[in-house]
C-alpha positions as a printed NumPy array, in Angstrom:
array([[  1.501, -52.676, -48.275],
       [ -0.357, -51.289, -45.066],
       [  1.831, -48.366, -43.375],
       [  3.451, -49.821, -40.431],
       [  2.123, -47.257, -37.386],
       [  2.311, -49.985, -34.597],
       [  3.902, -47.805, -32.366],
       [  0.777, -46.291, -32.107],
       [ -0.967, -49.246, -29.961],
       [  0.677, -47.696, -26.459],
       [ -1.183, -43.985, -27.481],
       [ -4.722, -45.447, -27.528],
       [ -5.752, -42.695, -24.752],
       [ -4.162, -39.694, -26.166],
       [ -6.5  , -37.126, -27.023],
       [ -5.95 , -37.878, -30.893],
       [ -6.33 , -41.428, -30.985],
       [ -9.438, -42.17 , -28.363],
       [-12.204, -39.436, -28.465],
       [-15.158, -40.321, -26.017],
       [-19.022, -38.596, -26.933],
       [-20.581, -38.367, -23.534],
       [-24.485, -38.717, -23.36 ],
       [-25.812, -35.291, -24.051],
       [-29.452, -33.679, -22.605],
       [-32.456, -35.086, -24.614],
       [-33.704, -32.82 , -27.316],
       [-35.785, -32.584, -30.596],
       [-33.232, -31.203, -33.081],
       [-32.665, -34.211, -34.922],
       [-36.217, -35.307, -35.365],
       [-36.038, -33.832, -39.252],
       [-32.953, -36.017, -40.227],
       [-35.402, -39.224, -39.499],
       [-33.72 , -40.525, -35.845],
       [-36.591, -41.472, -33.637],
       [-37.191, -39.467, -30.634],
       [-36.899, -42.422, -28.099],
       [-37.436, -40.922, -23.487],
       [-34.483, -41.771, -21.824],
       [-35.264, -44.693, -19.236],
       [-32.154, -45.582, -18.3  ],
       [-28.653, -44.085, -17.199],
       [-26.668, -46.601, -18.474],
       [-24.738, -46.084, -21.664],
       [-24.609, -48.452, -25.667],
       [-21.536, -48.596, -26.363],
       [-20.534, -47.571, -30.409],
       [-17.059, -48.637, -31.202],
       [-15.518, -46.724, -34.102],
       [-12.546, -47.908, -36.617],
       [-10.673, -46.03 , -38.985],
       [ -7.506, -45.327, -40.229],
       [ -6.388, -41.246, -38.928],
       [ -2.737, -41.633, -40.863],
       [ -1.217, -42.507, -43.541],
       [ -2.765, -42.834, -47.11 ],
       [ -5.771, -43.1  , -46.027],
       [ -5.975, -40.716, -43.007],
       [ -7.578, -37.873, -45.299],
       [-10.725, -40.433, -45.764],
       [-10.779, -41.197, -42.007],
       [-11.086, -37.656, -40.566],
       [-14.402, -37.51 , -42.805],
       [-15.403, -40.599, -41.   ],
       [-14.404, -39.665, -37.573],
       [-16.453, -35.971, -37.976],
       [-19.88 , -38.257, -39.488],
       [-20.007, -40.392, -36.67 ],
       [-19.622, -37.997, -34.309],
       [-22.243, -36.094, -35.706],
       [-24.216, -38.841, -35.87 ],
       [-23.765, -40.064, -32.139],
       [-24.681, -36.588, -31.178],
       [-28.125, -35.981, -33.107],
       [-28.958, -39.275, -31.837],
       [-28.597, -38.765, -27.77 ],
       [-30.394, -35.266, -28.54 ],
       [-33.212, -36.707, -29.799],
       [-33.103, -38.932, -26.755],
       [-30.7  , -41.888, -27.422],
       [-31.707, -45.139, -27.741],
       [-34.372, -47.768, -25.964],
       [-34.246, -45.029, -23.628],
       [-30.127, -45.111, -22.997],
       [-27.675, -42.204, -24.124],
       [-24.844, -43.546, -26.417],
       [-20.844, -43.785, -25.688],
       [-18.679, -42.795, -28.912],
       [-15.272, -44.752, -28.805],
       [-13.334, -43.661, -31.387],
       [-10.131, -45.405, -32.81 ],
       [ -7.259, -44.692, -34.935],
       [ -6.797, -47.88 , -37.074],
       [ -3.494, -47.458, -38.343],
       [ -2.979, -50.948, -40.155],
       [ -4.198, -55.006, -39.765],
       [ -2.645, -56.137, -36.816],
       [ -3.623, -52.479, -34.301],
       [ -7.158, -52.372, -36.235],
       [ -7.651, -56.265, -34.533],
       [ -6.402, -55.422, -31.345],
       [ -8.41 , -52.202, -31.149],
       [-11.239, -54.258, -32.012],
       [-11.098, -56.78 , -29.14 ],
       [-10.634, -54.174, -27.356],
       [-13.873, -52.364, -27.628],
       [-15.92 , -55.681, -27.411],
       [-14.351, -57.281, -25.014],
       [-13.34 , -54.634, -22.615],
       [-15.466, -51.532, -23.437],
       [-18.36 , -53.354, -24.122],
       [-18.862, -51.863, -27.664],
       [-22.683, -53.477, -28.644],
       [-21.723, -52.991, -32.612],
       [-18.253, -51.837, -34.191],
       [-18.349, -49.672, -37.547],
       [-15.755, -48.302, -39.742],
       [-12.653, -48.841, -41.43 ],
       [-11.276, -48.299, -45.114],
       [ -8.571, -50.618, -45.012],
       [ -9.758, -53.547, -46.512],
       [ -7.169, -55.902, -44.815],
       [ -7.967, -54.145, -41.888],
       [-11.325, -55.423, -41.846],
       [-10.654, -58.661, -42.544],
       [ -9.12 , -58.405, -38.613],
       [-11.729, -56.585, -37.303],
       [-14.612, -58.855, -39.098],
       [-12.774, -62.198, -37.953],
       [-12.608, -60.24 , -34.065],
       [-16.456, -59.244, -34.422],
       [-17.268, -62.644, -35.734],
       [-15.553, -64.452, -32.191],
       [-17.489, -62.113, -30.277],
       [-20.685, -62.567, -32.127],
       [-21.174, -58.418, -32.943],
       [-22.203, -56.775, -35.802],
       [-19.003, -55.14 , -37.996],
       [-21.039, -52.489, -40.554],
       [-18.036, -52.271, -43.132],
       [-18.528, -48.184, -44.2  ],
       [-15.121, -48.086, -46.676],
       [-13.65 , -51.626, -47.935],
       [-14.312, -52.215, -51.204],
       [-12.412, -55.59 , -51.303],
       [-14.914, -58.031, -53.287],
       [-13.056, -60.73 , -51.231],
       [-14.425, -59.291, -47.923],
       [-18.21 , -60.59 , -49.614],
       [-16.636, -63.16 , -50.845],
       [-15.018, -66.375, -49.651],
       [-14.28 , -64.04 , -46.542],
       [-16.976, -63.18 , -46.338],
       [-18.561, -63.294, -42.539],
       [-22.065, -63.877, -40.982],
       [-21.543, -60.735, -38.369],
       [-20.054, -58.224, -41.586],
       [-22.119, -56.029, -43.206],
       [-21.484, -54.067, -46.148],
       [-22.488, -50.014, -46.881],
       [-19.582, -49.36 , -48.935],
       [-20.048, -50.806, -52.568],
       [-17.521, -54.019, -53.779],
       [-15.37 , -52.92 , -56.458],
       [-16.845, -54.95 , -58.87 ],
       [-19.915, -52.536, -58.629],
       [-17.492, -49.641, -58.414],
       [-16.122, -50.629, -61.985],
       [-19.407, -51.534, -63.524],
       [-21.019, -48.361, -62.644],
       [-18.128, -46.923, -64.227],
       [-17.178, -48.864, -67.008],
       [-20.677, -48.11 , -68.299],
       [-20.268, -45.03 , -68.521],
       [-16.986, -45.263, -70.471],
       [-18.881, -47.58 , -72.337],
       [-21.317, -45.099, -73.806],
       [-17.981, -43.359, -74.415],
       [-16.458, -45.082, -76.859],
       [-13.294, -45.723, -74.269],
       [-13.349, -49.405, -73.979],
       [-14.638, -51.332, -76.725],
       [-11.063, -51.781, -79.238],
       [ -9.061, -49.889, -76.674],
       [ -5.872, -50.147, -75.24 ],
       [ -5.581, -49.237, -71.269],
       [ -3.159, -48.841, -68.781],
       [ -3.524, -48.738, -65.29 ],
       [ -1.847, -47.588, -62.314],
       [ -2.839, -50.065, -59.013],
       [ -2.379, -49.375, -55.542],
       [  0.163, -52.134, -53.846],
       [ -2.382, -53.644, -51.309],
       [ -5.316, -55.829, -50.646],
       [ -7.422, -53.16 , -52.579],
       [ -5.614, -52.592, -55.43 ],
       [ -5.005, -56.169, -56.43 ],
       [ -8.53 , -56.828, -56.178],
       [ -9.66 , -53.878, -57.977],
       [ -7.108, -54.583, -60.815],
       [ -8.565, -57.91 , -60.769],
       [-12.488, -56.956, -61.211],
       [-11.424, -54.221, -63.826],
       [ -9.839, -56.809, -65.778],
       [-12.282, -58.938, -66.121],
       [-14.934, -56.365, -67.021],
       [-12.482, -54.444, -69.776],
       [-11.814, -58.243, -71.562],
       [-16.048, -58.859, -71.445],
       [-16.196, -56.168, -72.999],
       [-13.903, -55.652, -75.646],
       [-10.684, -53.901, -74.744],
       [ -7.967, -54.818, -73.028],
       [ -5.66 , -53.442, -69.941],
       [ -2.253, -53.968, -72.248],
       [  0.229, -52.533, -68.887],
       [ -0.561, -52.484, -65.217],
       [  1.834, -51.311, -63.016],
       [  1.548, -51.479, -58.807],
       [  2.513, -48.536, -57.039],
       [  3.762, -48.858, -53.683],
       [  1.203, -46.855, -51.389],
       [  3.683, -44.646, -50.091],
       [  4.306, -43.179, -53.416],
       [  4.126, -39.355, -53.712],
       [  6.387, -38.778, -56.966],
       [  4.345, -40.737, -60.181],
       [  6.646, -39.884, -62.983],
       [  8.033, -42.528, -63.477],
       [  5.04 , -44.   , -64.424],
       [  3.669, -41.067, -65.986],
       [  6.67 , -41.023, -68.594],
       [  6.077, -44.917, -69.174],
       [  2.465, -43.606, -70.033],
       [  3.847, -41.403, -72.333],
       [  6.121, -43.979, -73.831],
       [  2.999, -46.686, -74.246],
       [  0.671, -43.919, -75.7  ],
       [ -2.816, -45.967, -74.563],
       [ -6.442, -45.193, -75.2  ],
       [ -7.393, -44.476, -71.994],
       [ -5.109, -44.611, -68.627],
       [ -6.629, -46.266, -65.44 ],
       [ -6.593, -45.187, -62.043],
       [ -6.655, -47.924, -59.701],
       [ -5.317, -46.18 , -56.765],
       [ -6.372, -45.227, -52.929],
       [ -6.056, -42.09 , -50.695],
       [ -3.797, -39.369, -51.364],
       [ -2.389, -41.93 , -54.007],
       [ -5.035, -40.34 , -56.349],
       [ -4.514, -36.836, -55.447],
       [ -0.811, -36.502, -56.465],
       [ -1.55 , -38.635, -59.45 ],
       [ -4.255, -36.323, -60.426],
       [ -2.277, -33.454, -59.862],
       [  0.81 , -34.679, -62.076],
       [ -1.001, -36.093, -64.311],
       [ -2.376, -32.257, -65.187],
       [  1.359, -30.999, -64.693],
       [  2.901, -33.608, -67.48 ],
       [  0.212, -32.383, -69.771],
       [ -0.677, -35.559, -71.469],
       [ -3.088, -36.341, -74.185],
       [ -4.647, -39.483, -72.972],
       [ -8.13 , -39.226, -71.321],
       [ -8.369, -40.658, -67.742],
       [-10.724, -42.362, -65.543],
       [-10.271, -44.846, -62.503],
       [-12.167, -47.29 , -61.111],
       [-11.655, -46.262, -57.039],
       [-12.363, -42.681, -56.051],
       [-13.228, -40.801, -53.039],
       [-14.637, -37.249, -53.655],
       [-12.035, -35.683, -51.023],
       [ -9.114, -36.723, -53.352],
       [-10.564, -34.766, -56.175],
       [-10.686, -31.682, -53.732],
       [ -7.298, -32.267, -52.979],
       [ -6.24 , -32.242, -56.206],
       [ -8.346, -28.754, -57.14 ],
       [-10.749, -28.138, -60.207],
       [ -7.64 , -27.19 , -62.65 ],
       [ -6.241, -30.285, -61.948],
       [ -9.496, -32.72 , -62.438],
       [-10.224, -34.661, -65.491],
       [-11.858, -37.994, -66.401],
       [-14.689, -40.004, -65.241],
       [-14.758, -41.614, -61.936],
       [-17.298, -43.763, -59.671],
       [-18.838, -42.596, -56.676],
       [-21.213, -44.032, -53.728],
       [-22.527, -40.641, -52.88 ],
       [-21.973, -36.676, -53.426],
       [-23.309, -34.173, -51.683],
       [-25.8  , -33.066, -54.771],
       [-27.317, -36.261, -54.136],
       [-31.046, -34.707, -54.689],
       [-33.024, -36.342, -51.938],
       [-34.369, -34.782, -48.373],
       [-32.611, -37.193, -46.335],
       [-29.455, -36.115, -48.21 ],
       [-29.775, -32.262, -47.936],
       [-30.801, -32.839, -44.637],
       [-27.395, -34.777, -43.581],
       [-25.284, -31.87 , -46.08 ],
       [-26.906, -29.361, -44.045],
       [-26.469, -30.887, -40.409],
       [-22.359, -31.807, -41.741],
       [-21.407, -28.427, -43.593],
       [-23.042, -26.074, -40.135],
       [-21.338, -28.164, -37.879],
       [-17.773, -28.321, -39.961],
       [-18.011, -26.024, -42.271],
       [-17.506, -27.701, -45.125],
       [-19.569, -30.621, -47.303],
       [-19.488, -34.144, -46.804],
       [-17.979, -36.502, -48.706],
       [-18.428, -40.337, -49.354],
       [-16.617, -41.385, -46.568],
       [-18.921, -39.267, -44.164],
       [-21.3  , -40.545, -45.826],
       [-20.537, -43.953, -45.497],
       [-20.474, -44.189, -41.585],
       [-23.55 , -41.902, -41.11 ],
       [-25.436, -44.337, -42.931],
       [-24.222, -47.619, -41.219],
       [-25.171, -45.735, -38.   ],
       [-28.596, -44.599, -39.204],
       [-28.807, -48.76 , -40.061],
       [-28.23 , -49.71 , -36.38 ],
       [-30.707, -47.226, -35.257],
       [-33.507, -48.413, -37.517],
       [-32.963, -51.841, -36.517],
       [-32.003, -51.616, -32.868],
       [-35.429, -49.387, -32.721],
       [-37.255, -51.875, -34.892],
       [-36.285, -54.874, -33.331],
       [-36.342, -53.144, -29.735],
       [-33.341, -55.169, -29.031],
       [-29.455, -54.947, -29.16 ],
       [-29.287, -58.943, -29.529],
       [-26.994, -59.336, -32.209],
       [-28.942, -62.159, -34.297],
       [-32.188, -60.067, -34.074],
       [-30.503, -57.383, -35.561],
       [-29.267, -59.65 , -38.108],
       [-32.328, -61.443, -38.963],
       [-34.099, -57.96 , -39.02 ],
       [-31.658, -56.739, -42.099],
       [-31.57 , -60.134, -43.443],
       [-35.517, -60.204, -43.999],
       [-35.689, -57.538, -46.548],
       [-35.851, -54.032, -44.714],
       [-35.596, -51.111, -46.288],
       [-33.465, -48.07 , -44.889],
       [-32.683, -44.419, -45.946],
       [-29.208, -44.018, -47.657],
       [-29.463, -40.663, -48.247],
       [-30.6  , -41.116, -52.16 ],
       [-33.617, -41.189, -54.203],
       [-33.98 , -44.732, -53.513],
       [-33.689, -47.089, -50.427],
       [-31.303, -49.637, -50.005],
       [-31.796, -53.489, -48.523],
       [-29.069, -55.846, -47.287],
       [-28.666, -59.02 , -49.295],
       [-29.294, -61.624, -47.167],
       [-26.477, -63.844, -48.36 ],
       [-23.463, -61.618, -48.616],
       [-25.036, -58.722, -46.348],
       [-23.976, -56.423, -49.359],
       [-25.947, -52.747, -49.248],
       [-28.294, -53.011, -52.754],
       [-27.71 , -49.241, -53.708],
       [-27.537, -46.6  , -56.131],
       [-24.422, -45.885, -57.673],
       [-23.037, -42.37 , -59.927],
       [-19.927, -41.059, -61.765],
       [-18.08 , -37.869, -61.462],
       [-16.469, -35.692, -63.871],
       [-15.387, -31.809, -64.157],
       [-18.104, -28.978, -64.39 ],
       [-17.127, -26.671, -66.962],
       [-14.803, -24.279, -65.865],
       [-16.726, -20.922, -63.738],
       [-19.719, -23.301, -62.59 ],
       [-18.152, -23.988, -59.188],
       [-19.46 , -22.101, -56.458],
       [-17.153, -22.693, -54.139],
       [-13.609, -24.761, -53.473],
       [-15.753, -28.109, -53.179],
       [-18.464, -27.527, -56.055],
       [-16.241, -28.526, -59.474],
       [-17.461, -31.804, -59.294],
       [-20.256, -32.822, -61.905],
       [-22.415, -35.865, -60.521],
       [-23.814, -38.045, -62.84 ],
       [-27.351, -39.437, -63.285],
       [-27.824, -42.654, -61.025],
       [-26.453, -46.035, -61.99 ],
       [-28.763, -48.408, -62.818],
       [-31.466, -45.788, -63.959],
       [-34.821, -45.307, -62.422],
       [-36.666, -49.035, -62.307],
       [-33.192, -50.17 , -63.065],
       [-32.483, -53.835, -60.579],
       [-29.729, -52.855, -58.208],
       [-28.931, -56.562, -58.637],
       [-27.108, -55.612, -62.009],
       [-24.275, -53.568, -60.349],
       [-23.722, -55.751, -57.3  ],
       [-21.467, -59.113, -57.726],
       [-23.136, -62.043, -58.425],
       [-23.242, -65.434, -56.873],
       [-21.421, -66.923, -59.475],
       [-18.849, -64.077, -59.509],
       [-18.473, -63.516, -55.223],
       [-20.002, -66.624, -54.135],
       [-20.553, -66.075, -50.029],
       [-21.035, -69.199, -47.556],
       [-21.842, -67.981, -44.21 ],
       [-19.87 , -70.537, -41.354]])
């Protein structure tokens, strides 16, 4: 389950936990990275209220997030803020459900947050959506994959950048697919011990039996796990086709890592992945085939534009989870500037009608209207051949995008009769 961190509710103002952006002097610089240059009319502040998880298993995800949005909330007040106001970064540490609800309240009903985004946790946004929903604000969900969370609880005031895991494992298991690594085969997979994993064990299960194979051992892995062999000796024992990683955080960096050390013969894949575990585990270590949202070879302006902005700022690429929260606050620009307007069902109705925004690939995405899932591109990962990479962060092969050009984005999302979503 969730890390228990609660201590961590009485250090909300430390230095670590609660960063502030204040408004910065109006500028052009961010005019090429498509934020609208907007005169400043007003010297009152909007709010942005930030979520995410800085500890535990997750933490390594979260730090990407926290350096995106604060990148983000900068460009933005340089090219002169919005409706003429500068913009107030509130920053949170997460931690686990019950902190990442009262944090929440917090910033909507005392700081006056106008929108909250964030969080990876997908119990933790169950909270925080349930919170935003009472307080009639906008919650853009940047890193839950739960297919629950667009599903029965699923929430008029949620919206949805990161892809459901359901799209995570079709993008995937296509791939595998056109492998031959399916189809006849025998899998076994390794599940994270949370809201997550169960779901994601769930959605892989049902698209290995559709189409032809079959997971034959599952095993859940508490998420504080660091030592896998145990399970990696079990693997050994069951000798499958293909082993399955259905795990989270630095869950999937040590299993990577061991997995290389035990030397087994089985290929690998996984139906979760986050491009910063893969760098944690180091290009001798990576193998398989794994899903992605977004890499930063992406080949589109908007994309090399963001790379470009991230890796002079920090040094160092971007990776999905950056990705994720730059692109739910590029969202709330377009539509707060659109709509000229930070009423909350304006905003709404503006995504729910169809509009099209940037997400930093060679096509746009659109909000569903009844599950306010992102339509998007997805892509798959595997190794470069060894003496490609250019640097510590470049051993990572991306994939062509999934569907293909002229492809429906509809046919990697859930369906209605798979997720069905009634709005209360």
């Amino acid at each position: 389950m969730e890390q228990d961190k609660s201590n961590d509710l009485n250090d909300v103002a430390s230095p670590r936990r609660r960063s502030i952006l204040k408004a910065g002097a109006a500028a052009a610089g961010a005019s090429a990275l498509g934020f609208p240059a907007i005169v400043r009319a007003q010297s009152d502040k909007i709010i942005i209220g930030h979520l995410t998880p800085r500890t535990g298993f997750l933490g390594p995800m979260g730090e990407y997030a926290v350096m995106s949005i604060n990148l983000a909330v900068e460009e933005q007040n340089k090219a002169g803020g919005l409706l003429g106001r500068q913009l107030t970064l509130i920053s949170e540490d997460s931690v686990n459900p019950p902190t990442a609800s009262s944090k929440a309240q917090r910033l909507l009903e005392r700081d006056g947050a106008a929108v909250l985004i964030g969080e990876i946790s997908s119990a933790s946004a169950l909270g925080i959506a349930q919170v935003a929903q009472r307080n009639k604000k906008i919650f853009m969900n940047t890193g839950c994959n739960s297919d629950e969370l667009r599903g029965k609880s699923c929430n008029k005031f949620m919206f949805h950048i990161e892809a459901a895991n359901s799209t995570y494992v079709k993008a995937c298991g296509q791939q595998l697919l056109q492998n031959g690594l399916i189809k006849g085969k025998k899998l076994y997979a390794l599940t994270a011990d949370y809201a997550f994993g169960h779901d994601l064990l769930r959605t892989a299960k049902v698209f290995v039996s559709a189409n032809g194979g079959a997971i034959t051992n599952d095993e859940l892995v508490p998420t504080d796990a660091t030592d896998f062999s145990p399970y990696l000796l079990k693997i050994r024992q069951a000798k499958p086709d293909l082993v399955i990683s259905n795990l989270a955080g630095n869950q999937i960096t040590n299993f990577i890592k061991q997995y290389s050390e035990f030397g087994l013969p089985f290929p690998m894949s996984g139906f979760g992945f986050d491009t910063v575990a893969a760098w944690g585990a180091g290009a001798d270590n990576f193998a398989g085939t794994w899903p992605t949202t977004w890499h930063h070879d992406v080949d589109a302006p908007s994309a090399k534009a963001f790379v470009a902005a991230f890796t002079k700022k920090y040094g160092k690429p971007p990776e999905n989870q950056a990705w994720g929260e730059y692109v739910a606050f590029r969202s709330i620009v377009q539509a707060i500037t659109e709509t000229k307007s930070l009423d909350t069902m304006k905003l709404i109705e503006y995504f729910e009608k169809g509009a099209e925004v940037d997400v930093l690939k060679a096509r746009k995405g659109v909000y569903r209207a009844w599950d306010h899932q992102l339509l998007q591109e997805m892509y798959t990962l595997s190794p470069k051949p060894k003496g490609q990479a250019k640097d510590q962060w470049d051993f990572l092969k991306l994939g062509a995008a999934v569907p293909g050009p002229g492809g429906s984005l509809e046919s990697i999302a859930p369906t209605m009769q798979e997720n069905a979503c009634k709005f209360t």
